[in-house]
Structure formats: C-alpha cells, structure tokens
C-alpha positions as CSV (number, residue, x, y, z in Angstrom):
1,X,-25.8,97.4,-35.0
2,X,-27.4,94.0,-35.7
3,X,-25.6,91.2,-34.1
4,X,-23.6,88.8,-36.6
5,X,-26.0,85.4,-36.8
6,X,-23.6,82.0,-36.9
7,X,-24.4,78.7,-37.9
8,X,-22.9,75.8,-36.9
9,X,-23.3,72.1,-38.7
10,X,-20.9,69.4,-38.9
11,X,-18.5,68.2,-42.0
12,X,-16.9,65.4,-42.5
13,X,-16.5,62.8,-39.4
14,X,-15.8,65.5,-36.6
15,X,-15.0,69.0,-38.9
16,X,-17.5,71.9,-37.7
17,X,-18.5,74.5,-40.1
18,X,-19.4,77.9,-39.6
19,X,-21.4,80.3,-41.4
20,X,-21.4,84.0,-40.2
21,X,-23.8,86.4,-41.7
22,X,-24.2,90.3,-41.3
23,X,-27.9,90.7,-40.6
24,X,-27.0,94.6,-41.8
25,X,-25.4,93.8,-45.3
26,X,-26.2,90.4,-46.1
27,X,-22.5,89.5,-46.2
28,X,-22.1,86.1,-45.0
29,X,-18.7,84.0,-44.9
30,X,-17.5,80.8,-44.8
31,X,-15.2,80.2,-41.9
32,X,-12.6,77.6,-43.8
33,X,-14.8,74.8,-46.1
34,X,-14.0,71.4,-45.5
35,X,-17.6,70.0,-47.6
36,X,-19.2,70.9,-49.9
37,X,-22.3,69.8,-49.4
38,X,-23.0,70.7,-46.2
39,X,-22.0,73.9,-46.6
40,X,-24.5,74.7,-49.2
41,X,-27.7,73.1,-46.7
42,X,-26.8,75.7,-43.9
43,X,-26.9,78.5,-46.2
44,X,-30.3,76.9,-48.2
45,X,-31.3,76.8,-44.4
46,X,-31.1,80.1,-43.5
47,X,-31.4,82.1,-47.1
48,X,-28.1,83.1,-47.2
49,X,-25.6,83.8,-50.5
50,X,-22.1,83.4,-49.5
51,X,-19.7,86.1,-50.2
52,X,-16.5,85.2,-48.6
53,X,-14.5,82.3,-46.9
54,X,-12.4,83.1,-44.2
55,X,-9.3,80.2,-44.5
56,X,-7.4,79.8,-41.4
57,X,-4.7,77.3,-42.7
58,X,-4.3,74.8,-45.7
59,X,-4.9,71.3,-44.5
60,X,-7.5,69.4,-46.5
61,X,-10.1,69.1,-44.6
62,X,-10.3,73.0,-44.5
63,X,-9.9,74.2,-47.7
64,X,-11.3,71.3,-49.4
65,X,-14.4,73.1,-51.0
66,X,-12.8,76.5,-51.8
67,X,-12.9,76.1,-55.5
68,X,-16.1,74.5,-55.8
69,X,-18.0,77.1,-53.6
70,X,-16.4,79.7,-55.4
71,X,-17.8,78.4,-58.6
72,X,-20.6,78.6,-57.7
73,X,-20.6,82.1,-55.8
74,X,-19.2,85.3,-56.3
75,X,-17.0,85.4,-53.1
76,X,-13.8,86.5,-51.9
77,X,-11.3,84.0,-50.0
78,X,-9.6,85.3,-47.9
79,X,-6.3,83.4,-46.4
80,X,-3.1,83.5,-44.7
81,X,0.0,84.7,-46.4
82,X,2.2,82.7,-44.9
83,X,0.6,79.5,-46.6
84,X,-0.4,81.4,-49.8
85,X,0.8,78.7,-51.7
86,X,-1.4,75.7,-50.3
87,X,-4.5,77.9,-50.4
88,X,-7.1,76.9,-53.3
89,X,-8.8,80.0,-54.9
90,X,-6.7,83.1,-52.3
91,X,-7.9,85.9,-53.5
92,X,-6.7,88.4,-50.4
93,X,-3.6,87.6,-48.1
94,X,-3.6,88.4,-44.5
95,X,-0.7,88.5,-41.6
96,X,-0.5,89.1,-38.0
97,X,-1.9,92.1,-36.9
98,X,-4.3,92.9,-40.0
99,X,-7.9,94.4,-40.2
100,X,-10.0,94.3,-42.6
101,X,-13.7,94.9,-43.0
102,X,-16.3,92.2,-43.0
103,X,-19.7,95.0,-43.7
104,X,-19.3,97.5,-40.9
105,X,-17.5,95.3,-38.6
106,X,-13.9,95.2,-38.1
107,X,-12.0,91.7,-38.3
108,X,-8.7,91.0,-36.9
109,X,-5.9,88.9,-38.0
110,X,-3.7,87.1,-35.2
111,X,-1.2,84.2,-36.5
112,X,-1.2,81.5,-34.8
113,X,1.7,79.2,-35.9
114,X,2.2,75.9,-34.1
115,X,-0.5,73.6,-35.9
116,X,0.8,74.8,-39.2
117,X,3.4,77.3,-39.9
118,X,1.0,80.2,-41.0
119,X,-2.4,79.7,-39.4
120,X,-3.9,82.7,-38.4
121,X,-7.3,82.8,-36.1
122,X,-9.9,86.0,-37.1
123,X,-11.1,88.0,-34.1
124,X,-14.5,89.9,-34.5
125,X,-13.4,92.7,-31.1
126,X,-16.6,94.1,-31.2
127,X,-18.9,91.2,-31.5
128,X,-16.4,89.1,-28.6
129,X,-16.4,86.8,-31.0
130,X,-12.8,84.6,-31.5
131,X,-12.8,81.5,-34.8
132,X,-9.8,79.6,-34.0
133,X,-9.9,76.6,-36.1
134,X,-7.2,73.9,-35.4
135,X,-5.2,76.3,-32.5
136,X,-7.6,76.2,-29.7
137,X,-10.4,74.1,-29.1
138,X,-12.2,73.0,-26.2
139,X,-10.1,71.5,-23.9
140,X,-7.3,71.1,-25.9
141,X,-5.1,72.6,-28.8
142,X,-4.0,71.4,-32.5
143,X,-1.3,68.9,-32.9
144,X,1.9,70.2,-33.5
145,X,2.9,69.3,-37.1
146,X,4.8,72.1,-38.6
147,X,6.0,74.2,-35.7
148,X,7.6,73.6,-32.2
149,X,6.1,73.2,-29.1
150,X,7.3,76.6,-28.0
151,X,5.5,78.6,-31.0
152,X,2.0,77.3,-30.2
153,X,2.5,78.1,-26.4
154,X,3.3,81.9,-27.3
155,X,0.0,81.2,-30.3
156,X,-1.8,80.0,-26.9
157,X,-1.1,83.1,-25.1
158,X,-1.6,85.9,-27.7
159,X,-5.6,84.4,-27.6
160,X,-5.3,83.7,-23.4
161,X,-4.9,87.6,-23.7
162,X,-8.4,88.2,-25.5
163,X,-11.3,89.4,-23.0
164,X,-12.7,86.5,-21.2
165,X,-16.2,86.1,-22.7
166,X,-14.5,85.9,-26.4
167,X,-16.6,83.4,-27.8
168,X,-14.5,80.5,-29.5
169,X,-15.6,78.8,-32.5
170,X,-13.1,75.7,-32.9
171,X,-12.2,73.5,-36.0
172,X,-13.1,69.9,-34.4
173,X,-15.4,68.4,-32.4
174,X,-13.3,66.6,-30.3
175,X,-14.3,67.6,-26.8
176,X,-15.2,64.6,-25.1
177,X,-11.3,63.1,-25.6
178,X,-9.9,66.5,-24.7
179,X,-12.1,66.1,-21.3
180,X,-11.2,63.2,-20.3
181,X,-7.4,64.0,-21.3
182,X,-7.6,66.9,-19.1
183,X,-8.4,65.0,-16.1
184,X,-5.1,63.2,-16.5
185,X,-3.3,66.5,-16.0
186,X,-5.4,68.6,-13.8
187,X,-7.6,66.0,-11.7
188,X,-8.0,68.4,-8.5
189,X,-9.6,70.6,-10.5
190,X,-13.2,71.0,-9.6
191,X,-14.3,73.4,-12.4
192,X,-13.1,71.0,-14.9
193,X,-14.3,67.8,-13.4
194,X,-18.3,69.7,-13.0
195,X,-17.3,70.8,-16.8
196,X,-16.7,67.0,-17.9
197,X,-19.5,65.8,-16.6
198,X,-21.6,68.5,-18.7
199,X,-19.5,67.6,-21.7
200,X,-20.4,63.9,-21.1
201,X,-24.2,64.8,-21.1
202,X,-23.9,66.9,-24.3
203,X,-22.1,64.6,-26.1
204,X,-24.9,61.1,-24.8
205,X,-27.4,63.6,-26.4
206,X,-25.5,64.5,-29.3
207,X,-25.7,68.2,-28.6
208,X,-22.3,70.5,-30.0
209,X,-19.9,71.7,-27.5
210,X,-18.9,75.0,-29.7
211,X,-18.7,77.8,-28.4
212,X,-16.5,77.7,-26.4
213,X,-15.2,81.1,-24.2
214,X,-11.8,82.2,-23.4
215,X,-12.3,82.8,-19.7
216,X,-13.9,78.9,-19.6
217,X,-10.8,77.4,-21.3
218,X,-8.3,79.5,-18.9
219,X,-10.1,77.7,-15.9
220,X,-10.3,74.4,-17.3
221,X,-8.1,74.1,-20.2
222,X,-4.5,72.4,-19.4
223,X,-3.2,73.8,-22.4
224,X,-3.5,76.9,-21.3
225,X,-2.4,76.0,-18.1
226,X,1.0,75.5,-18.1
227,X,2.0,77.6,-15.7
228,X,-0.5,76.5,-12.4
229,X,1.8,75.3,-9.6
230,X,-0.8,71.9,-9.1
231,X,-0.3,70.9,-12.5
232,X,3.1,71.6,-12.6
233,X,3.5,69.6,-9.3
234,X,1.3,66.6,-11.0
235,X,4.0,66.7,-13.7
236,X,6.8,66.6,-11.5
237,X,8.2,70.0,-13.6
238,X,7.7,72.6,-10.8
239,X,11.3,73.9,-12.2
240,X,10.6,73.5,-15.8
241,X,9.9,76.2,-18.6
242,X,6.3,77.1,-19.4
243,X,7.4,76.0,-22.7
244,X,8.4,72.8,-21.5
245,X,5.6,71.8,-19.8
246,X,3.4,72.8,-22.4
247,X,5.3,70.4,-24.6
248,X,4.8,67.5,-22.2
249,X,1.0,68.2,-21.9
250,X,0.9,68.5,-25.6
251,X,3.1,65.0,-26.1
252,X,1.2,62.8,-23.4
253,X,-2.1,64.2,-25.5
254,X,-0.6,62.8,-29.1
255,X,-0.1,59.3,-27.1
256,X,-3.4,59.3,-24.8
C-alpha cells in the first residue's frame, strides 16, 4: 500500500491545517477546517478534490469552513457525537472506540475529553500516524475549558499508550511558548533543553514544528509527565495525585 501523503499549511494566526490524501483512491480529507481559503490553495497545490473532513471538536476556529467547503465539494464530515450539536454540516457521528474506513485504511476513534467535552483524536494504526488537534500538542496540551483537569490527564494517557513513533499532527502552532513553559517545570532535563534549542532555531527560520511523535513528547513533554519523581520534586507534590499534579502544570501554563 501507498503511503497516505499529508500537507500541512497554516490558518488563521497560529491554526495548522492538514490535508491527508490516499495516493491509492484519491480520497483526501480535511482534518477539521478552520479557513477557507487556505484550505482550497493546499489542495490546488497538490491536485487534490476533497472528499471528507475529519472534525475533532466544535470550536470556531475548527469547524469554521465546514459548510462552505462542503458547498463546494461532494464530501462527507465526519464528527464527534458527543458534540453533534455544535458541528456545522455532520454527516456521520463517531465515539470512543470506532473504525471506520478512510479507502483501504482503517481509522480509529479515541475521545479525548478535557479541552471540550466530546473531542475525539483519529488514529491511522497502520500508517503510525496520530491527528490530535487541540489535546496534545508539542510540548503542551489544550486548555481545559469544558472538562476537569482529571479527564484530560486519563485523555493524555489513552494517546501516551500509542506506539512511540505515532506521528502527531497538532491543532496549533504554539511550540515555542510550550518550550520555554516546559523548562519551568522540568529544567534538569537535558533532552528537553537540546529540544528547545532546536525548536528555537525552527521557529528564527520560520520552519513548522508538526509532527510531532509520541515517544518525543513522553521524553520532553511535562504534560505527560506527571508522574517523574524530579518534576514532582520541582513541584514540591512528591505525595500528590498524578491528577493533581497534572492540574498544577496545566494551571501554572494558563498563567505563564
């Protein structure tokens, strides 16, 4: 089998988008659609028609351009049930734990609740390939704003759990904040402080930092990190919950 092609462009002030296209079928989706416009340049730019959008939750600035690209195509949108309701042009809902078939390949539902009540991430298993919109990004995670800090930390794990070379395609390009966040939390890690300074470099030459891959944010991601005895020592919460140190990470982030 073909591998899936991706293209990745930016909407909005700091919105990625994210075209996938089956080399095999010609399918190619939308992973959420927060413009327009730009959507329709990265498919002119690689010849592509697009036939569905994959929405992971119902904020604006993702679903913003569902009804006007599907004016204009014959696609499919494709959406979480638990925010059916918020969803522009839903076509097909999906829950934790569904498949469903993008051409040949297999594409699985995991709900991710903590940045909104119903966001789900889709995981393409056999292509290692993980689009996690507003749960996970690099070096950091969504802001809570419609479910506890306790939900996103078990959301967190059920993707910690993937394989580690999961590719992650995230929602925001906010990786240069998230970096230098992180160094507040886990500063005697070298991994992270070598991975700063490449994000630094990136970011002076305006280059993306998506994608990112499971295993990388395990090492360097404080978010997913909750449970390592030196941050937990930094914190001063060596006797505290997982949960509750991931709520203190996650509070000092919304004020840094």
């Amino acid at each position: 089998m073909k591998p899936l092609e991706i293209e990745i462009f930016q909407c909005r002030s700091d919105n990625y988008g994210v075209l996938v296209h089956d080399p095999e079928t010609g399918l190619t989706a939308s992973i959420d659609a927060p413009e327009e416009q730009p959507v329709l340049d990265a498919a002119a730019r690689r010849g592509w028609t697009l036939s569905h959008i994959f929405t992971t939750h119902h904020h604006t600035d993702h679903v913003e351009a569902n009804l006007a690209l599907k004016d204009r195509f014959d696609l499919q949108v494709i959406g979480p049930i638990n925010e059916a309701v918020a969803i522009p042009g839903l076509d097909k809902t999906v829950a934790d734990g569904d498949e469903f078939e993008f051409g040949a390949r297999r594409v699985c539902v995991i709900e991710t609740p903590g940045h909104t009540a119903g966001h789900v991430c889709y995981h393409f298993p056999d292509d290692k390939i993980l689009f996690a919109a507003d749960t996970l990004f690099a070096l950091g995670c969504g802001r809570l704003f419609e479910r506890p800090a306790a939900d996103m930390w078990h959301s967190l794990q059920k993707l910690a759990a993937l394989p580690d070379e999961t590719a992650v395609y995230f929602g925001h390009e906010y990786t240069l904040s998230n970096a230098r966040f992180a160094l507040t939390i886990d500063p005697d890690n070298a991994r992270l402080q070598e991975r700063a300074r490449d994000i630094d470099a990136a970011r002076a030459a305006n280059r993306f930092t998506i994608p990112t891959t499971i295993g990388l944010e395990k090492e360097t991601n404080p978010f997913l990190r909750a449970t390592d005895p030196a941050i937990r020592r930094h914190l001063l919460m060596e006797s505290r919950t997982d949960e509750e140190v991931f709520a203190e990470i996650r509070k000092r982030k919304d004020n840094f």
